[in-house]
LUMRO-942609 format. One record per residue: residue number from 1; residue in three letters; chain; z, x, y of N, C-alpha, C in turn. Coordinates in steps of 0.02 Angstrom, whole numbers, padded with zeros to 5 digits. Example, Ala and Ser with C-alpha at 12.3 -4.5 7.8 and 13.67 -1.06 7.14 Angstrom:
[fiti 1, ALA, A, [00390, 00660, -00284], [00390, 00615, -00225], [00390, 00660, -00165]],
[fiti 2, SER, A, [00354, 00642, -00112], [00357, 00684, -00053], [00394, 00645, 00002]],
This chain:
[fiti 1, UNK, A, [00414, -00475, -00208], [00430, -00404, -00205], [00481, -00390, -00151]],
[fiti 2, UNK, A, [00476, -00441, -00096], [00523, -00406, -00036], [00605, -00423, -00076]],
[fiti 3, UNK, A, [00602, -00466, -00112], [00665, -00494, -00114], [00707, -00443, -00161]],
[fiti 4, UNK, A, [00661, -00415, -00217], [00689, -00325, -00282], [00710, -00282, -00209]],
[fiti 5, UNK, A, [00648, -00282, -00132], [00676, -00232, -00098], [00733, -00236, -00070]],
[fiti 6, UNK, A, [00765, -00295, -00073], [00814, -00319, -00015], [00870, -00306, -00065]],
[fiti 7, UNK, A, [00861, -00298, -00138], [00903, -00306, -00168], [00939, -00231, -00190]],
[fiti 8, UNK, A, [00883, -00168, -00153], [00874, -00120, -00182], [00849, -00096, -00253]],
[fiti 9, UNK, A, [00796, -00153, -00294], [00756, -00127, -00343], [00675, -00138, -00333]],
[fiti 10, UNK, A, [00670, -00083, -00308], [00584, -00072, -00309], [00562, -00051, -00351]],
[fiti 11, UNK, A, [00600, -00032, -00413], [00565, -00019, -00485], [00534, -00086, -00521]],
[fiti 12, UNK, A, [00585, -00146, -00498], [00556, -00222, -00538], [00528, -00232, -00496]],
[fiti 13, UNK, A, [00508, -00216, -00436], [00445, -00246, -00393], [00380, -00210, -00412]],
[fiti 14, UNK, A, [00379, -00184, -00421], [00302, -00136, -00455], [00268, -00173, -00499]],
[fiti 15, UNK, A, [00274, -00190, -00560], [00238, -00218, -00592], [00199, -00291, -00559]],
[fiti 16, UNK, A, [00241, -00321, -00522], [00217, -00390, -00464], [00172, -00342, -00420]],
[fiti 17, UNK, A, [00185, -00314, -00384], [00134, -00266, -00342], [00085, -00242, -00404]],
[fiti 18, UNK, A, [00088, -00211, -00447], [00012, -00185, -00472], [-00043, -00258, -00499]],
[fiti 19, UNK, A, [-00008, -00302, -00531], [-00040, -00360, -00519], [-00076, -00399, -00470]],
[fiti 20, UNK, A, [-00051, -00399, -00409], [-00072, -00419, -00331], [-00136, -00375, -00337]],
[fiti 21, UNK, A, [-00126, -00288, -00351], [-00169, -00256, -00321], [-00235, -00261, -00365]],
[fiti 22, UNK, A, [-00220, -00283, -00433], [-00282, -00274, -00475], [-00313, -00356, -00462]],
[fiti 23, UNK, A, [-00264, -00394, -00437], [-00327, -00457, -00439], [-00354, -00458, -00356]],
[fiti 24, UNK, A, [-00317, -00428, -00305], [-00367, -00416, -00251], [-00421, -00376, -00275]],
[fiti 25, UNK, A, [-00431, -00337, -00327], [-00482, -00278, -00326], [-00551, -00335, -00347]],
[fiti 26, UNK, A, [-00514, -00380, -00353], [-00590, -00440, -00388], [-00602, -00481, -00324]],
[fiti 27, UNK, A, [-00589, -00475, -00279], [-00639, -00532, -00219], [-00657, -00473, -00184]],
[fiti 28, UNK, A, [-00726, -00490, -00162], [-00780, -00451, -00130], [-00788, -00474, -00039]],
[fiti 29, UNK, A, [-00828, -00429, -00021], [-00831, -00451, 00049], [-00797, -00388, 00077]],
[fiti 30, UNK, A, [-00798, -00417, 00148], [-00746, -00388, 00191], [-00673, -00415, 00199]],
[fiti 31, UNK, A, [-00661, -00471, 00189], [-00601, -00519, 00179], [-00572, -00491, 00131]],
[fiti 32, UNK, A, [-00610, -00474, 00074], [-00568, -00442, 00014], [-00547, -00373, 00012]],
[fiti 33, UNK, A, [-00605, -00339, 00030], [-00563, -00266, 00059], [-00516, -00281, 00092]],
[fiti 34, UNK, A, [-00518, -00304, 00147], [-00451, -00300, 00189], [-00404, -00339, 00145]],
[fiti 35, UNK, A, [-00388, -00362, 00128], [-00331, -00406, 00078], [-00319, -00346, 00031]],
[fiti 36, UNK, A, [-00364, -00305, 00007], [-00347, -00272, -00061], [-00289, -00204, -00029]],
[fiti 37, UNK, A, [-00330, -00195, 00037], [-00302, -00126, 00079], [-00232, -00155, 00075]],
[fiti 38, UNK, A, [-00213, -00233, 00117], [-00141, -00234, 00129], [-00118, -00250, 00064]],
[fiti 39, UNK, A, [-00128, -00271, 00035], [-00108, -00262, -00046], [-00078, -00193, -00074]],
[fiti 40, UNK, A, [-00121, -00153, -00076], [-00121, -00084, -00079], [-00044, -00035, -00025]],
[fiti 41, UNK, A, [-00067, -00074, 00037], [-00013, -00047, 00070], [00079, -00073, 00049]],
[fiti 42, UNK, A, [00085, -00146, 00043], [00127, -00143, 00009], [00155, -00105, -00069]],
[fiti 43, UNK, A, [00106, -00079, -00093], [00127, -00045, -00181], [00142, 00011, -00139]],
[fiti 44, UNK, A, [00114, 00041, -00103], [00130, 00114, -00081], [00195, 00110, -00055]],
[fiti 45, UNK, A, [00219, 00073, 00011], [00279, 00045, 00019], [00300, 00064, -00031]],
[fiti 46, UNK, A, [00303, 00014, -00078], [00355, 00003, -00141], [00360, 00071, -00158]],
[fiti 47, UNK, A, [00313, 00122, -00175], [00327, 00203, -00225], [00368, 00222, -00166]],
[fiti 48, UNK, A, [00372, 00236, -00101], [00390, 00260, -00058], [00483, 00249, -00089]],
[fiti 49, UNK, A, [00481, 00174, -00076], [00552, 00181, -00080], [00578, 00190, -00153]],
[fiti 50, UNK, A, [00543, 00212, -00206], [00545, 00235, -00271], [00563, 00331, -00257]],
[fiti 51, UNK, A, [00557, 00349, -00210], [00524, 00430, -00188], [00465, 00452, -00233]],
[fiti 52, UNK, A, [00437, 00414, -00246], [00350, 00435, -00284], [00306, 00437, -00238]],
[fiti 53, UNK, A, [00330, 00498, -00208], [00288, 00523, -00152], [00202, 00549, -00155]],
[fiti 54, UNK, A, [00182, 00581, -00221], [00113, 00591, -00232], [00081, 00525, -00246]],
[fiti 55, UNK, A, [00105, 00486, -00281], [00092, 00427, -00307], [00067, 00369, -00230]],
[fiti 56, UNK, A, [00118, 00374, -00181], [00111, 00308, -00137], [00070, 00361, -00104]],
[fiti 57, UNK, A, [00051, 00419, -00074], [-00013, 00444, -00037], [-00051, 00419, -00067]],
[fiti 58, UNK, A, [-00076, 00422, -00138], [-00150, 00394, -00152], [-00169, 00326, -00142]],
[fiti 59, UNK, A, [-00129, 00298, -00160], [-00125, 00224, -00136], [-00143, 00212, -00064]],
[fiti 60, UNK, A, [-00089, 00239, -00017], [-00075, 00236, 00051], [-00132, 00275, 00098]],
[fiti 61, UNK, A, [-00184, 00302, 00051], [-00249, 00340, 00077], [-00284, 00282, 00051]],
[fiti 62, UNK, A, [-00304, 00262, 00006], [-00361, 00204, -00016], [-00352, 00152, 00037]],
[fiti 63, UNK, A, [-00303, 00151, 00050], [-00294, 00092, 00092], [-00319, 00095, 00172]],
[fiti 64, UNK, A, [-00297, 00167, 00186], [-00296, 00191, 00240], [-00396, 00196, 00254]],
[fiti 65, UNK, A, [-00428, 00195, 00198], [-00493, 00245, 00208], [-00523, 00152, 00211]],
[fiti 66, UNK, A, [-00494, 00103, 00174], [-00540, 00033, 00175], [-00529, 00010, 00255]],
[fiti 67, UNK, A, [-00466, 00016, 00276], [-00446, -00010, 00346], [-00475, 00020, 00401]],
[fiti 68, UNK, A, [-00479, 00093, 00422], [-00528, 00148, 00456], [-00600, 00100, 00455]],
[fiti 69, UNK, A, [-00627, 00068, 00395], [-00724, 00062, 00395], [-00700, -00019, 00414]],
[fiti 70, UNK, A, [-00663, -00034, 00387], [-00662, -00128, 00413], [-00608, -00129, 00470]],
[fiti 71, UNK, A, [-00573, -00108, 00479], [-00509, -00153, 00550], [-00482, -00081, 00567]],
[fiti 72, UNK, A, [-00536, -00032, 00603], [-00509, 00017, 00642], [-00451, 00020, 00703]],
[fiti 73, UNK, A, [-00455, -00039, 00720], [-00401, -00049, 00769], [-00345, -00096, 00760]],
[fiti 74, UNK, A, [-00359, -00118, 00705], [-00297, -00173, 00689], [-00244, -00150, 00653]],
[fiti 75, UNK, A, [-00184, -00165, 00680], [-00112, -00153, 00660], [-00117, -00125, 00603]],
[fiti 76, UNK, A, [-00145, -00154, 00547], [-00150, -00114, 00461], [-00164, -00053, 00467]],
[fiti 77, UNK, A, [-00207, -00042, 00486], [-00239, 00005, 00496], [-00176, 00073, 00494]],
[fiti 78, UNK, A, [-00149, 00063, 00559], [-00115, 00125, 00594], [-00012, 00110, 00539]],
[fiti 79, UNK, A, [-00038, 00043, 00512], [00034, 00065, 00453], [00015, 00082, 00398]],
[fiti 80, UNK, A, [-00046, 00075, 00382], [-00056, 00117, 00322], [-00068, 00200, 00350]],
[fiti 81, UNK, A, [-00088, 00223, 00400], [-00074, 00288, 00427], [-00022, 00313, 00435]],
[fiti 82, UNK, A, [00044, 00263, 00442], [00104, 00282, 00445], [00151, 00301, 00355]],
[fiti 83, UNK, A, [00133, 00251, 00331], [00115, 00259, 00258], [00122, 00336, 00218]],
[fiti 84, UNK, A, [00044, 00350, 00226], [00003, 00392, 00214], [00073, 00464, 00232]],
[fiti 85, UNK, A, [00089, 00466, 00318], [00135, 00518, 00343], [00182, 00509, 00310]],
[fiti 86, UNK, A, [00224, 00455, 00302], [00303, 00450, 00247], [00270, 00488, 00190]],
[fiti 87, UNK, A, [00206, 00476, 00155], [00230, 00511, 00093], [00206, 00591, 00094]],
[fiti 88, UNK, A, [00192, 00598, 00150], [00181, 00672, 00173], [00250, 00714, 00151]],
[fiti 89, UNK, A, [00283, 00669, 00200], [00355, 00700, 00249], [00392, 00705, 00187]],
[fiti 90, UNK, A, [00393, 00640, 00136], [00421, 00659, 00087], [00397, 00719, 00037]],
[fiti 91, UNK, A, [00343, 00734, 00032], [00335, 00793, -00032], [00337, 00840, 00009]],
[fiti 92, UNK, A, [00359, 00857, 00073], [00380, 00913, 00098], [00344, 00964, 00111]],
C-alpha cells in the first residue's frame, strides 16, 4: 500500500488495505486487537488521503477505541487520535 501512496494512488491501495483489515478481524487475543487497530489505522490513512473524510473517522475511531482498552500509552494509540482529528479537520 505505501508504494500506490508514494505513487499518489490510494484508490489501488484500498482494496489491499480492506483485505489486511478483514483477515486481522480473525485472530483473537490482545495481539490481534492490536494488529487489527494498526491495520485499521493504516485504511483510515489511506481514505484520508482519498478525502473520505466520514469514512476514515469510523475506521480511525474503531481503531482509536481498541488502542485506548489495550495500549493506552503506546505511540498507536495517540496516531490513531491524530487520525481520528485529520478526518475531523477535514469534514469541517
Amino acid at each position: 500500500s505505501r508504494a500506490y501512496w508514494a505513487a499518489g494512488k490510494p484508490d489501488e491501495a484500498e482494496p489491499l488495505l480492506q483485505d489486511v483489515v478483514r483477515i486481522a478481524k480473525t485472530h483473537e487475543g490482545v495481539h490481534g486487537a492490536a494488529n487489527l487497530a494498526v491495520q485499521q489505522m493504516n485504511l483510515a490513512h489511506n481514505l484520508l488521503l482519498q478525502r473520505r473524510y466520514a469514512e476514515a473517522e469510523v475506521v480511525a475511531r474503531d481503531a482509536l477505541a481498541v488502542l485506548d482498552q489495550y495500549r493506552p500509552n503506546g505511540w498507536y494509540r495517540f496516531c490513531s487520535a491524530s487520525l481520528v482529528g485529520g478526518a475531523l479537520l477535514g469534514r469541517g
